[in-house]
C-alpha positions in Angstrom: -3.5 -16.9 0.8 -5.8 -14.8 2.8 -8.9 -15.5 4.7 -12.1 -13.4 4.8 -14.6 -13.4 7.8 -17.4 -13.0 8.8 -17.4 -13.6 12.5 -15.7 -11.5 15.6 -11.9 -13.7 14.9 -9.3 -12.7 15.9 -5.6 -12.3 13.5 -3.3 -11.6 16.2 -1.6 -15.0 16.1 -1.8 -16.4 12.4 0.3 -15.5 9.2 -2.4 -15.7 6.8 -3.8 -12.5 6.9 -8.0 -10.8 6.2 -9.1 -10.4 2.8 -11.7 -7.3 2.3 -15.2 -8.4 0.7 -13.8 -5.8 -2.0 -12.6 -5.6 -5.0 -9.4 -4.0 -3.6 -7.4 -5.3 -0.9 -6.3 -2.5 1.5 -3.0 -1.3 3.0 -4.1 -1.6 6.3 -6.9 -3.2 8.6 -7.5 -3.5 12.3 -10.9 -5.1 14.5 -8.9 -4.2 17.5 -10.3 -7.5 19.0 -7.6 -8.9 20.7 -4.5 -6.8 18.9 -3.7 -3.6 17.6 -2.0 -5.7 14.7 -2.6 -4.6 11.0 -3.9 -8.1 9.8 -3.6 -6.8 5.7 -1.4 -9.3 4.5 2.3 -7.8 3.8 1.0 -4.3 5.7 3.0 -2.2 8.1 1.9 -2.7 11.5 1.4 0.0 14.0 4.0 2.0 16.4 4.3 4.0 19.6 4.6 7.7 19.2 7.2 9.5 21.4 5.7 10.6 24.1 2.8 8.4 24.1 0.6 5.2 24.4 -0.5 2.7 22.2 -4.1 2.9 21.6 -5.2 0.8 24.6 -7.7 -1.9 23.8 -11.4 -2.7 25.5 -12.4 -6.2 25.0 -15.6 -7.1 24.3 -18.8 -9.4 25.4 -20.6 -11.0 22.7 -24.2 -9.9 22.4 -23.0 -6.5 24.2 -19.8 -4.8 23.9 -18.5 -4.4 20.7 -14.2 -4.6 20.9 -12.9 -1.6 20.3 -9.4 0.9 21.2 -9.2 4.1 23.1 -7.6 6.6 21.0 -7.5 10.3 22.6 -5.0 13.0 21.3 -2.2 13.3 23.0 -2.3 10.1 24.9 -3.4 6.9 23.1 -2.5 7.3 19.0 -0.1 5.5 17.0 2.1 5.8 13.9 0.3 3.5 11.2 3.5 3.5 9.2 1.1 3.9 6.2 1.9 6.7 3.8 -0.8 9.5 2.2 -0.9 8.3 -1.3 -2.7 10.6 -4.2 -5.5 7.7 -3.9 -7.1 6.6 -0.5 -10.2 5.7 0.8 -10.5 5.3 4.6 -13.0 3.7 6.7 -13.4 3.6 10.5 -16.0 2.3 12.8 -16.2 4.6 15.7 -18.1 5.9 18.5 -16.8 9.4 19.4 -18.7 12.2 21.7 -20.3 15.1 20.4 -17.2 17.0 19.6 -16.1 20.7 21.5 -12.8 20.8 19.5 -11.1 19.3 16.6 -9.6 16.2 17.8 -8.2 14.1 14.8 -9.2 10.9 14.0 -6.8 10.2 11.1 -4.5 12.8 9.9 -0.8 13.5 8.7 -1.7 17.3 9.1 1.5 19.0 11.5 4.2 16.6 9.6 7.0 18.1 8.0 7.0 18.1 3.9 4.5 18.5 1.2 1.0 17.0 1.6 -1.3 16.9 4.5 -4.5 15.3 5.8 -7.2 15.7 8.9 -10.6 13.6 9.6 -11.5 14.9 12.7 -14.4 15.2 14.5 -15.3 19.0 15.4 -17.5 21.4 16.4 -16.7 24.2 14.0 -19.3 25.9 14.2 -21.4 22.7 14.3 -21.1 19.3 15.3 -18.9 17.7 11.8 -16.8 15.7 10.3 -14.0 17.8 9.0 -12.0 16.3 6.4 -9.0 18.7 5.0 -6.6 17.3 2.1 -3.5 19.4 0.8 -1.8 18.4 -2.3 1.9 18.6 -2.9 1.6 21.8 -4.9 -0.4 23.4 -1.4 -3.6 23.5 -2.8 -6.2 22.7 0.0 -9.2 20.5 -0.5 -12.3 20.7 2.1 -15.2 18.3 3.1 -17.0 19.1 5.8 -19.6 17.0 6.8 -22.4 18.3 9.1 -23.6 15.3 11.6 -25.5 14.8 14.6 -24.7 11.4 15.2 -22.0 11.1 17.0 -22.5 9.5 20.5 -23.4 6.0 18.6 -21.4 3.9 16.4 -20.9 4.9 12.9 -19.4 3.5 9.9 -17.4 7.3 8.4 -15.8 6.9 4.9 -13.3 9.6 3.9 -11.9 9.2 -0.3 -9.7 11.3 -2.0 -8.0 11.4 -5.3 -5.6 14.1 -6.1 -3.8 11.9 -8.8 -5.6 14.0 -12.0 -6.0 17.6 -12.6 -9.3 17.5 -11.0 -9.0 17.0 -7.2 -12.1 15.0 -5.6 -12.9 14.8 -1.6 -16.1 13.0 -0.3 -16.5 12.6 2.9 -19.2 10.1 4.2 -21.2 8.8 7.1 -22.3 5.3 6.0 -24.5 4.7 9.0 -26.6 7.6 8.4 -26.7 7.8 4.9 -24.8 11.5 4.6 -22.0 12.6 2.1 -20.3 16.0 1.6 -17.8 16.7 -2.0 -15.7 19.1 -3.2 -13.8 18.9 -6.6 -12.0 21.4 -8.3 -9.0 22.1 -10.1 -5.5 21.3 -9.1 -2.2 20.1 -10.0 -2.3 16.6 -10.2 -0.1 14.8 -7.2 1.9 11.9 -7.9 3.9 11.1 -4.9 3.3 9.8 -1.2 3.3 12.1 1.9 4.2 11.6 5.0 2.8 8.5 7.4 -1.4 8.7 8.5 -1.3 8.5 12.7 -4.4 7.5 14.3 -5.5 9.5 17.3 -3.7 12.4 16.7 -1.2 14.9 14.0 0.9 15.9 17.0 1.5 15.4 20.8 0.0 18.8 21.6 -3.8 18.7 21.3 -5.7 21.5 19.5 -7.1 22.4 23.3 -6.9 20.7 26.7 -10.3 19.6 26.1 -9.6 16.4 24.5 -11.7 13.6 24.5 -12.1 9.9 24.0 -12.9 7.9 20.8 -13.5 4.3 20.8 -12.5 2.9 17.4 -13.8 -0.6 16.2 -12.3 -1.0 12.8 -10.0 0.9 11.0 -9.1 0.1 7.1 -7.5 1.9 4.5 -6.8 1.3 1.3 -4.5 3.0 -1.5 -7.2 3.5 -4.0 -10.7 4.9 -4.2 -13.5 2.5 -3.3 -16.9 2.3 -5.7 -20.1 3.2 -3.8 -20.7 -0.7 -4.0 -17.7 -1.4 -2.8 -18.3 0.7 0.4 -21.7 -0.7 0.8 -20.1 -4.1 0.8 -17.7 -3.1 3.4 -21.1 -1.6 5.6 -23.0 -5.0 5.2 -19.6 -7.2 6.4 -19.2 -4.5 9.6 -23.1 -5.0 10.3 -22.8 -8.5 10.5 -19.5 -8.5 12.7 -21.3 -5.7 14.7 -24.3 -7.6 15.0 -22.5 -10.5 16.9 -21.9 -7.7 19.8 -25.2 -6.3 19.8 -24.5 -3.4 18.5 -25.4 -1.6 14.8 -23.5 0.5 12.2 
């Protein structure tokens, strides 16, 4: 049995788990309220990178401070233990500074073996969202999303489905009410790539110009949410948002 919510509670001490407001359950979901546990029923939790620190957490103040993580490359990120998988959608609530470099978010880009992915924030040659997916057979996949919001919390959605001959990227801010595609013809990728790590897709940052990201919620899930699926998943965020005075 699972429990769904929709007030600021915290899973860091009970066995039964959060169930989405989906129609798919994910693989993996942290509020970072009290815990940097993975409170998906059955899921993976979370571990220290060599080298590194746990993404520390910031408790928060009802009405005010929405809880949240640090996660900064090179010094707070974490091994989700959560393979790439031909299907994913990813969702993060975060509040991340106008980017100067590409500082990853999510990525498995810089692992060894076939298949990569980066969601970073970057500045290349704008301020974006850069999402980059490479399928088993190499071919790359790009989404770059061109945004101005960062500085605030947003609700970003990242899917990808390599699984058919048709390879499909989108690459969202739910907040703001922007997308970016791409589709186009690949071999179609069957298998599972190497583990996502939050924060960062190495110990060595892109520049020594890092910077730090404040994540709220992080969920993924090993299958490609509907649009109405996502805008379910906004609604429930608002709501636990709300509580701490803050929007998404």
């Amino acid at each position: 049995m699972s429990l769904r919510i929709t007030t600021p509670t915290s899973f860091a001490d009970n066995n039964i788990g959060w169930k989405a407001p989906v129609s798919a359950q994910p693989v993996f979901a942290s509020f970072f309220n009290s815990s940097l546990k993975n409170v998906a029923p059955g899921g993976a939790q979370m571990t220290a990178l060599s080298g590194a620190q746990l993404p520390q957490l910031n408790a928060g103040t009802s009405g005010s401070v929405l809880p949240s993580a640090t996660i900064q490359a090179g010094t707070y990120c974490a091994n989700l233990n959560v393979p790439q998988t031909p299907q994913m959608t990813i969702m993060a609530l975060i509040n991340a500074p106008a980017p100067t470099q590409q500082e990853p978010l999510i990525a498995t880009y810089g692992q060894n073996g076939a298949r990569a992915l980066a969601w970073a924030p970057t500045k290349n040659p704008g301020t974006q969202m850069h999402a980059f997916v490479e399928t088993a057979a190499g071919t790359s996949l790009f989404a770059d999303l061109d945004d101005s919001n960062f500085g605030s919390w947003m609700l970003g959605c990242l899917t990808l489905d390599v699984s058919t001959t048709t390879g499909a990227v989108v690459n969202a801010d739910l907040t703001n009410g922007l997308s970016t595609n791409t589709s186009q013809a690949i071999t179609a990728d069957t298998g599972s790539g190497p583990s996502l790590v939050l924060g960062n897709y190495g110990l060595t940052p892109t520049s020594p110009d890092t910077y730090a990201t404040q994540i709220a919620f992080l969920g993924i899930w090993n299958s490609v949410l509907s649009s109405a699926d996502q805008q379910a998943m906004r609604a429930f965020l608002q709501n636990y948002a709300a509580q701490y005075g803050q929007t998404c």
